[in-house]
VEXKOL-191886 format. One record per residue (C-alpha): residue number from 1; x, y negated, z negated. Coordinates in steps of 0.1 Angstrom, whole numbers, padded with zeros to 4 digits. Last residue first. Layout:
! residues N
{pt NUM {X Y Z}}
...
! end
This chain:
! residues 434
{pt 434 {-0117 0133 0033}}
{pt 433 {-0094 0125 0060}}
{pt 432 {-0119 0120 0091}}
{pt 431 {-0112 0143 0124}}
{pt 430 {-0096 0120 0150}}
{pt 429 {-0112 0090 0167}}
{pt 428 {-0129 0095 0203}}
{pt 427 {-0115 0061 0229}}
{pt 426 {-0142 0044 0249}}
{pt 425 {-0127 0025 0276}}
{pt 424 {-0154 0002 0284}}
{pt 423 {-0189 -0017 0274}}
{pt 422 {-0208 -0041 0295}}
{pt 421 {-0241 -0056 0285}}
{pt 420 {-0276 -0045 0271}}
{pt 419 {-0292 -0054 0236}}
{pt 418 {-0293 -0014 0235}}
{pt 417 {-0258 -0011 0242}}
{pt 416 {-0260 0025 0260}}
{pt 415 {-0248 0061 0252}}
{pt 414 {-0256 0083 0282}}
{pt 413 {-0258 0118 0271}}
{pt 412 {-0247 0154 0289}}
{pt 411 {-0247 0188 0282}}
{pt 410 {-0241 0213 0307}}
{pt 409 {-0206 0199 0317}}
{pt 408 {-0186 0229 0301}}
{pt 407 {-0166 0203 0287}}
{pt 406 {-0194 0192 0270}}
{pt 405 {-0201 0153 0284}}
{pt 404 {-0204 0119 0268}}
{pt 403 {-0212 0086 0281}}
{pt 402 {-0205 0050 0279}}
{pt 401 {-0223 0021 0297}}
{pt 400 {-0207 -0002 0323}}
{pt 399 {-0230 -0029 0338}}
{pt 398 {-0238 -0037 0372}}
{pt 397 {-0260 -0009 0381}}
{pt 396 {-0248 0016 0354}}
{pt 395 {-0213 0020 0354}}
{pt 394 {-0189 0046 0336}}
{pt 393 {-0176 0050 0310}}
{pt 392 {-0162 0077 0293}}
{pt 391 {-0166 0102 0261}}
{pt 390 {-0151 0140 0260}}
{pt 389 {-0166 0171 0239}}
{pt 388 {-0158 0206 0230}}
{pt 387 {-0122 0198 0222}}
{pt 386 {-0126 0195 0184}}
{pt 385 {-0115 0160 0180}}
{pt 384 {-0141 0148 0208}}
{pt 383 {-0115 0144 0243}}
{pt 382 {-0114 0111 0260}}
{pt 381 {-0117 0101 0298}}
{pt 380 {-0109 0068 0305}}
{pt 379 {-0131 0061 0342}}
{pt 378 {-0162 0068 0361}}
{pt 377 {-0169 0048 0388}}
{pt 376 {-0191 0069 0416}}
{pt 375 {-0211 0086 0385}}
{pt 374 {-0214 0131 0383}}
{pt 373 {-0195 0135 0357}}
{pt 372 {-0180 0171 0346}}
{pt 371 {-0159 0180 0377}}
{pt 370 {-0138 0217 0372}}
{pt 369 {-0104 0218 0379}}
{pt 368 {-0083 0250 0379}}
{pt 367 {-0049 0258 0370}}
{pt 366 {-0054 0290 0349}}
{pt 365 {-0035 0284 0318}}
{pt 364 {-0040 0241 0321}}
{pt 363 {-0080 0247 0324}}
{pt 362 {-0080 0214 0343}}
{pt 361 {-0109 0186 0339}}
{pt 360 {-0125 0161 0355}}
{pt 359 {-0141 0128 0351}}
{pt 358 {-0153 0110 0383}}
{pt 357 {-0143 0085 0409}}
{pt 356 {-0161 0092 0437}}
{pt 355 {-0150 0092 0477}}
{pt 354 {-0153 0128 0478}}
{pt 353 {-0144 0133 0440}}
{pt 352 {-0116 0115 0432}}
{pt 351 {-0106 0126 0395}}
{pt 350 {-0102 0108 0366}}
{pt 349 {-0086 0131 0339}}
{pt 348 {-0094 0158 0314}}
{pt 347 {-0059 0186 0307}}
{pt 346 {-0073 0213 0289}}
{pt 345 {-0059 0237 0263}}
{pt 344 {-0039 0216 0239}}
{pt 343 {-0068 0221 0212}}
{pt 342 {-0068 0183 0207}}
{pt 341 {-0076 0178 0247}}
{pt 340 {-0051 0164 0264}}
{pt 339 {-0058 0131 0282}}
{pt 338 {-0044 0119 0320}}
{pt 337 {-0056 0088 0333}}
{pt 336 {-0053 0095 0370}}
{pt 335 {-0063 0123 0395}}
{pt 334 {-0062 0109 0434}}
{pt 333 {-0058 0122 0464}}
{pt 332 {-0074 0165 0456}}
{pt 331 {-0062 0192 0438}}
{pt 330 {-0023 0191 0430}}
{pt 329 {-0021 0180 0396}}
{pt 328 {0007 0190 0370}}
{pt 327 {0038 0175 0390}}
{pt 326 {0073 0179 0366}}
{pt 325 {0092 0149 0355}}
{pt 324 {0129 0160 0351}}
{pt 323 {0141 0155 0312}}
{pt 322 {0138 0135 0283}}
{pt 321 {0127 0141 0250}}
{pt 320 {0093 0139 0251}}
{pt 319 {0094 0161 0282}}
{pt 318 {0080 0147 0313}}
{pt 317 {0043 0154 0328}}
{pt 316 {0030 0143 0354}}
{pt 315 {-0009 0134 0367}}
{pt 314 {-0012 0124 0403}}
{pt 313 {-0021 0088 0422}}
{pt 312 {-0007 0089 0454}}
{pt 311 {0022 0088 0480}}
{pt 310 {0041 0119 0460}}
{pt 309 {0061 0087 0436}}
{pt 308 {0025 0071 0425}}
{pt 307 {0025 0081 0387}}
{pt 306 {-0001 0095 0360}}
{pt 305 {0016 0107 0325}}
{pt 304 {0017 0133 0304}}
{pt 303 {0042 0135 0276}}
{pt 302 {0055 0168 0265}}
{pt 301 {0065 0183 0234}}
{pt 300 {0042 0169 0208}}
{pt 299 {0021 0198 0198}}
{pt 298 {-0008 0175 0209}}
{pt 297 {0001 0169 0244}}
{pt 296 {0012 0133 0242}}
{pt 295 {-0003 0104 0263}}
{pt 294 {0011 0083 0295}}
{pt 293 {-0007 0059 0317}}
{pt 292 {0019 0046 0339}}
{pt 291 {0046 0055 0363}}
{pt 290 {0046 0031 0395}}
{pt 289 {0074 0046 0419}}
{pt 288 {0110 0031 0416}}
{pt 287 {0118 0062 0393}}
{pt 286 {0132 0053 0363}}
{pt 285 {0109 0076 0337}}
{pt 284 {0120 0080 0296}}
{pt 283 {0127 0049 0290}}
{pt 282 {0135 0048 0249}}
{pt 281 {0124 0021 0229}}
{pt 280 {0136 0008 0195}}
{pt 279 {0110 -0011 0171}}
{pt 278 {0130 0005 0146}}
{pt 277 {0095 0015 0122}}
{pt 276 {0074 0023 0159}}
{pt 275 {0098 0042 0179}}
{pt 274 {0087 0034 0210}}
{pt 273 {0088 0056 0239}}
{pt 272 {0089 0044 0278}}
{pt 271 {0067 0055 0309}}
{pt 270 {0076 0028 0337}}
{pt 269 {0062 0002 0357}}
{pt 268 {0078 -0014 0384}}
{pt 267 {0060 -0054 0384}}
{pt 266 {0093 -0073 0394}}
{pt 265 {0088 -0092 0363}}
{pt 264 {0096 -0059 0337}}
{pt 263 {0072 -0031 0334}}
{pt 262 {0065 -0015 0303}}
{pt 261 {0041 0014 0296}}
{pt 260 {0036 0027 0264}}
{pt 259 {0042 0060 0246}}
{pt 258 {0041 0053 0209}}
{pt 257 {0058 0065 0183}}
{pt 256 {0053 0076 0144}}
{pt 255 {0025 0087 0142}}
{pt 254 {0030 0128 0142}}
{pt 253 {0013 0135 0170}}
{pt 252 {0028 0105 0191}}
{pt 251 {0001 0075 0192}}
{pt 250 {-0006 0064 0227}}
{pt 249 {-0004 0026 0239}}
{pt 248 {-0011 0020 0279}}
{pt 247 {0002 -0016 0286}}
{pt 246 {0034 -0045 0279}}
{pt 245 {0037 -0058 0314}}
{pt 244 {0066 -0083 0318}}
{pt 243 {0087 -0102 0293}}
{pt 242 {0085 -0075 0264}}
{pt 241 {0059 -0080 0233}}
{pt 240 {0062 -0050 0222}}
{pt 239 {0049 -0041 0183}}
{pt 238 {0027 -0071 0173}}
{pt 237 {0015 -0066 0136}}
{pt 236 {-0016 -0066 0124}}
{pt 235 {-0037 -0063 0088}}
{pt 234 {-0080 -0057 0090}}
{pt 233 {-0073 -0043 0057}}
{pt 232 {-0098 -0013 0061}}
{pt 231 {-0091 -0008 0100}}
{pt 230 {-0055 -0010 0100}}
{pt 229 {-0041 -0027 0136}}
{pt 228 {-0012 -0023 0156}}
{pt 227 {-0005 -0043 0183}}
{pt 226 {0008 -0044 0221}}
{pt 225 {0015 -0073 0239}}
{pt 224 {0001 -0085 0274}}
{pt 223 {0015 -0125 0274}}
{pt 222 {-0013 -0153 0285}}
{pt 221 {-0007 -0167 0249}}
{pt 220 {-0030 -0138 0238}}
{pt 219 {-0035 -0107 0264}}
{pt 218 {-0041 -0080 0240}}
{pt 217 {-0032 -0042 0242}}
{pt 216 {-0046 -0022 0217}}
{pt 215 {-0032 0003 0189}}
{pt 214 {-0059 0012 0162}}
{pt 213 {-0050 0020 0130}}
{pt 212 {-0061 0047 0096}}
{pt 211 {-0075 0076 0120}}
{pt 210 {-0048 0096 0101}}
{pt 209 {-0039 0104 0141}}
{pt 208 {-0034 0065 0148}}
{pt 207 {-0062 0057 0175}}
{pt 206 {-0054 0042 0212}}
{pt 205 {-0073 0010 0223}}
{pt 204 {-0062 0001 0260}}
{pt 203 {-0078 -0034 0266}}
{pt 202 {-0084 -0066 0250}}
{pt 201 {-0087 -0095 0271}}
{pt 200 {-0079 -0133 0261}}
{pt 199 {-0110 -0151 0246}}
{pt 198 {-0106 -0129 0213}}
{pt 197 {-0121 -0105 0190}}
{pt 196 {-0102 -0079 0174}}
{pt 195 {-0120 -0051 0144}}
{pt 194 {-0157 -0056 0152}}
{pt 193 {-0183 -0035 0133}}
{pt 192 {-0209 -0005 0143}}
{pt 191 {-0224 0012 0116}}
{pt 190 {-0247 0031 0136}}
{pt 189 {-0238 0039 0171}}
{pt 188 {-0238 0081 0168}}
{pt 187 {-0207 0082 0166}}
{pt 186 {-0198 0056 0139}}
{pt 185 {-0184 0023 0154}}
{pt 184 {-0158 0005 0163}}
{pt 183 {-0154 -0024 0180}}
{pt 182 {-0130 -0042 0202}}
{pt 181 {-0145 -0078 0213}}
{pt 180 {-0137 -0096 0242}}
{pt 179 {-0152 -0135 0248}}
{pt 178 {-0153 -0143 0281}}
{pt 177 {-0146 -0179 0295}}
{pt 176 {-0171 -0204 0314}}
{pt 175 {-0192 -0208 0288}}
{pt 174 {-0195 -0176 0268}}
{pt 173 {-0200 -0143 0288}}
{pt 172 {-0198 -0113 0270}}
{pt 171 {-0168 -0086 0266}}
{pt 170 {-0168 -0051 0253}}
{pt 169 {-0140 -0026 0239}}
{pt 168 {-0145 0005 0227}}
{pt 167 {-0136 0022 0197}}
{pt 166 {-0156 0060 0185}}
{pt 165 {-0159 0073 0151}}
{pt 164 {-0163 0108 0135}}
{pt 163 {-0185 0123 0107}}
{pt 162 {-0207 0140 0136}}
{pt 161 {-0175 0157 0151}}
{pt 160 {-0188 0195 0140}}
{pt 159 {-0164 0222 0145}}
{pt 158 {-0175 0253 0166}}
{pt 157 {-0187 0285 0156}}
{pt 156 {-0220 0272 0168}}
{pt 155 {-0247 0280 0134}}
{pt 154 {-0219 0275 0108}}
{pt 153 {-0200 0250 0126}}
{pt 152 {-0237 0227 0129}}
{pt 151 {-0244 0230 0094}}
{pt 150 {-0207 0221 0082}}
{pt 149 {-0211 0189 0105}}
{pt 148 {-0246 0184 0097}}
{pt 147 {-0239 0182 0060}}
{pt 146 {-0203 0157 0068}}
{pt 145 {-0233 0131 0086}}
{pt 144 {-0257 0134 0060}}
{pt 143 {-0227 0124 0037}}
{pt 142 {-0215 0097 0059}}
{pt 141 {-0251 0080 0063}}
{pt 140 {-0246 0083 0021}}
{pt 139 {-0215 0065 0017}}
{pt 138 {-0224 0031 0012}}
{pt 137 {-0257 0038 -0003}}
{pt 136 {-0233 0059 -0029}}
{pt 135 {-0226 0094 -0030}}
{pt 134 {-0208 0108 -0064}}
{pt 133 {-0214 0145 -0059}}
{pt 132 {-0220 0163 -0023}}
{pt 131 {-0232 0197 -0033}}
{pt 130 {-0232 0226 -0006}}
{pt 129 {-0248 0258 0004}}
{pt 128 {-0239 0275 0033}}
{pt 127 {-0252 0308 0051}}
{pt 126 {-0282 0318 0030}}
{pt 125 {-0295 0352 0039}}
{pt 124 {-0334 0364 0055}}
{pt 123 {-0312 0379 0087}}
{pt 122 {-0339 0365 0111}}
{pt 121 {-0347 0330 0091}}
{pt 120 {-0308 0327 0086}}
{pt 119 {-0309 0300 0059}}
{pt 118 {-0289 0263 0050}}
{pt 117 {-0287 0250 0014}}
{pt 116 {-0281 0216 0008}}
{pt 115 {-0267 0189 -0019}}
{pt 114 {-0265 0152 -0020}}
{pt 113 {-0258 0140 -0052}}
{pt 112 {-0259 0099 -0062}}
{pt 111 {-0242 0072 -0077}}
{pt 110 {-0260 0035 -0071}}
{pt 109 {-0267 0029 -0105}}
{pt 108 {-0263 0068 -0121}}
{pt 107 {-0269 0107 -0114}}
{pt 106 {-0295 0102 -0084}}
{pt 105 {-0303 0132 -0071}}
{pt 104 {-0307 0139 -0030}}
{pt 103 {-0324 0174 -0022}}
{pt 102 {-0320 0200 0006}}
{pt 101 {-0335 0224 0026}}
{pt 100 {-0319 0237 0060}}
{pt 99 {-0336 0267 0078}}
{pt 98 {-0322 0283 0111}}
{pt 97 {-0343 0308 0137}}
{pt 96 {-0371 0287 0138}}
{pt 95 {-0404 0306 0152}}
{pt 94 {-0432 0290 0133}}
{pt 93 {-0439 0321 0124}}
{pt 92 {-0409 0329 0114}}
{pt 91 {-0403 0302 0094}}
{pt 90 {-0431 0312 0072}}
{pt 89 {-0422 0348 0067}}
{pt 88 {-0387 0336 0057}}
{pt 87 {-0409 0320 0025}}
{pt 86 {-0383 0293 0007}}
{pt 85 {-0388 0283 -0027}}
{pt 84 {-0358 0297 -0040}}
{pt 83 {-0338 0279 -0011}}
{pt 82 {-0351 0247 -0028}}
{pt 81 {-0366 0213 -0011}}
{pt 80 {-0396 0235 -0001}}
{pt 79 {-0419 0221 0024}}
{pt 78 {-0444 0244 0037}}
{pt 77 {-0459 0255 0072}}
{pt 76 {-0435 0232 0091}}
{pt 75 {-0451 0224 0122}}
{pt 74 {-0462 0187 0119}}
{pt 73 {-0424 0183 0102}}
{pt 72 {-0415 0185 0139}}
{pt 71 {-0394 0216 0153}}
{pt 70 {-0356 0204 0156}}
{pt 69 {-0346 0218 0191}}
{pt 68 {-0302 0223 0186}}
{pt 67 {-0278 0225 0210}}
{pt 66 {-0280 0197 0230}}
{pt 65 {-0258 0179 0205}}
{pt 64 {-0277 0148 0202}}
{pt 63 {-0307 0172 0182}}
{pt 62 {-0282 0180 0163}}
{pt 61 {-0272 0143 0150}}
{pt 60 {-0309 0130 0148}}
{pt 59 {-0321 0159 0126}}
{pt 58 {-0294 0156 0100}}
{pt 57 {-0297 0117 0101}}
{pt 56 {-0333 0122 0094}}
{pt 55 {-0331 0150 0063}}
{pt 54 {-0311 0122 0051}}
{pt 53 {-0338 0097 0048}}
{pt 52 {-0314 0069 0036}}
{pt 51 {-0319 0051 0000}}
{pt 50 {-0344 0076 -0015}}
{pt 49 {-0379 0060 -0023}}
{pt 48 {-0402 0052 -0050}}
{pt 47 {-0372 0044 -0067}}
{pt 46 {-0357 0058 -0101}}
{pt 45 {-0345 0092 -0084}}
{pt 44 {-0350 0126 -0078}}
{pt 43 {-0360 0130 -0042}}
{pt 42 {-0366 0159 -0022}}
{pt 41 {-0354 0164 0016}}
{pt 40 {-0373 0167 0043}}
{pt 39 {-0372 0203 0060}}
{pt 38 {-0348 0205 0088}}
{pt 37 {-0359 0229 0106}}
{pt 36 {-0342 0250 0139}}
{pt 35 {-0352 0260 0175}}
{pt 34 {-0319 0268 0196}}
{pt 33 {-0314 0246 0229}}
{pt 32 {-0312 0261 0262}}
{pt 31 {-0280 0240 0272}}
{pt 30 {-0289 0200 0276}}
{pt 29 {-0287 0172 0300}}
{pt 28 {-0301 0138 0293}}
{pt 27 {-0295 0131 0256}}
{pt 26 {-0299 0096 0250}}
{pt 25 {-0283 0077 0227}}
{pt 24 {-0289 0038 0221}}
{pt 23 {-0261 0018 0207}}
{pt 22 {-0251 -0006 0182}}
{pt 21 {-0258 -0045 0188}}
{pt 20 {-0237 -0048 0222}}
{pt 19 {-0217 -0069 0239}}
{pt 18 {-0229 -0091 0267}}
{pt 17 {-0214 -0093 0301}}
{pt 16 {-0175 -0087 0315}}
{pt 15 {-0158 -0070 0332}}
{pt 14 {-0122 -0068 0354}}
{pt 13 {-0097 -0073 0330}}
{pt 12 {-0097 -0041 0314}}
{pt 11 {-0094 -0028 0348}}
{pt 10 {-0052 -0042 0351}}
{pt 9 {-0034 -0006 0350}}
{pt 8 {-0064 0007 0371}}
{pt 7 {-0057 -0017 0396}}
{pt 6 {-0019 -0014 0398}}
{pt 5 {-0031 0028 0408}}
{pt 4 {-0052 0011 0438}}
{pt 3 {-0024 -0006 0447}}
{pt 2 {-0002 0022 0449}}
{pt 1 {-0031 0039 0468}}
! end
């Protein structure tokens, strides 16, 4: 077990294949799904053409929910792009229970509006109706993508995450090396763009809550050190670079700190925090057991952390100020890789599973653990902003893919690198600052 535990500190080393263009989504497990329209949008503008087909990007995102059956524009018994224009009798018919029309205006070069109106077919009301001024090409997948966020909490009760990103790191063969890349991209595998690349692994990407940086472990000069990266300057700074292992970033609630994992050369690992600006740490674990792994509950109070010291892998948790570690998870060998959800409700971790290693999670009122993957290696759980999602990999034949799960596990999709290779430890960004 203990060195099964050393393994998992060390599993960003331990792939390797191409990396990916962007990535291909498919839904493969869904919830009885609610018939809605999306009628196209109009176009008042100097080209023959709008820039994006945002009625498209609309469509796309809720039909990757699960939730949502877009009927096809084949059905659609007219086409208004105005809520004044709309006949509820229609949409009835075609039996939709949600309408969203919508137009895009273009109010200079490259400045544009983007406004919607979204309908209860049944009660015959609008429920949201929005203007988006001053678009640009640019911005304009991000506008479609901030519509079928307010689109989808108006119709679910439950905050979009459309607008949000996801990091992951990949690696590809070149001669007899690897090259590692960490990327980011948007969430739905558009707009995808490199932020570290480097012949030493990456591993362990952890995002600032302003979604501004990205911590990561890299391995340069042979070394593990820890860095902070800004996504729009591309600036970085080292932050630990302690003789030993340097691992397992997480971003305090309020930014400021991270809990990492250091280890010194006799190889014991423990759960330390590190003041960021003072470049100060404090150890907060000294037992002579491997404690690694740790991340914050949201309100900041406790850290949670996976550690050896009962005989096997289990999920701890320690106050962020110090105290007596305290055992969380008692179900089962082996739980590992413990991650809040934003809500501070659930507790996801990896979870053996009859011999599997799959992603569960603990209701942390009631104590119980529920299963959500069904793989054999499934690994770095991480929670959607609004708590209704997580994202992992996992491994498909000899490559790993990513996938995301409810947490109520009845809606699944596999998000794969559509040029093929391996891709791991995805990582779900915070709510965009607008």
């Amino acid at each position: 077990m203990r060195n099964k535990l050393r393994s998992l500190i060390l599993a960003g080393l331990l792939f390797a294949a191409s990396a990916p263009a962007d990535l291909v989504i498919d839904v493969e497990g869904v919830a009885q799904p609610t018939p809605v329209a999306i009628v196209p949008f109009g176009w008042e503008g100097s080209a023959p053409a709008m820039p994006l087909d945002v009625a498209r990007v609309i469509i796309d995102d809720l039909r990757r929910s699960g939730r949502f059956d877009p009927v096809g524009e084949d059905k659609m018994l007219q086409k208004p792009t105005d809520g004044a224009d709309l006949d509820f009798q229609d949409w009835s018919f075609v039996g939709v229970e949600a309408v969203v029309v919508g137009k895009v205006i273009q109010t200079a070069d490259n400045q544009y509006t983007l406004q919607f109106q979204l309908f209860d077919v049944f009660g015959r009301r609008q429920l949201v109706g929005f203007r988006m001024p001053n678009v640009t090409r640019a911005t304009m997948r991000g506008a479609a993508h901030r519509a079928a966020d307010m689109i989808y909490e108006q119709l679910t009760g439950i905050k979009g995450v459309f607008g949000t990103r996801v990091a992951y790191v990949t690696a590809k063969q070149q001669g007899d090396g690897r090259l590692y890349a960490l990327i980011v991209s948007d969430q739905d595998g558009f707009n995808e763009y490199t932020i570290m690349e480097s012949t030493d692994p990456i591993m362990s990407p952890a995002w600032s809550p302003d979604s501004r940086q990205l911590a990561y472990v890299s391995f340069e000069g042979n070394q593990s050190s820890i860095w902070l990266q800004t996504l729009r300057t591309g600036n970085r700074f080292k932050v630990s670079s302690k003789p030993g292992i340097n691992g397992a970033p997480s971003f305090s609630p309020d930014g400021r700190k991270l809990v990492i994992t250091l280890g010194g050369i006799d190889g014991n690992l423990d759960i330390h925090v590190l003041d960021i600006n003072s470049r100060r740490t404090t150890r907060l674990t000294t037992h002579r057991a491997i404690d690694t792994e740790g991340s914050w509950s949201p309100d900041g109070k406790y850290i949670y952390f996976t550690s050896d010291r009962s005989g096997g892998p289990q999920v701890y948790r320690v106050p962020a100020s110090g105290g007596t570690p305290e055992r969380i998870t008692f179900e089962g060998s082996y739980n590992a890789r413990p991650r809040l959800s934003p809500d501070g409700t659930r507790l996801a971790m990896v979870h053996n599973d009859r011999g599997n290693y799959r992603i569960a999670v603990m209701d942390l009122e009631r104590r119980d653990l529920i299963v959500l993957s069904n793989g054999r290696q499934d690994e770095s759980p991480s929670f959607a902003p609004n708590s209704d999602s997580l994202i992992y990999a996992t491994r498909q034949g000899r490559n790993g893919v990513l996938e995301t799960v409810s947490a109520d596990g009845l809606i699944r999709q596999k998000l794969e690198p559509r040029a093929g290779g391996d891709v791991r430890e995805p990582v779900w960004s915070p709510f965009p600052k607008f």
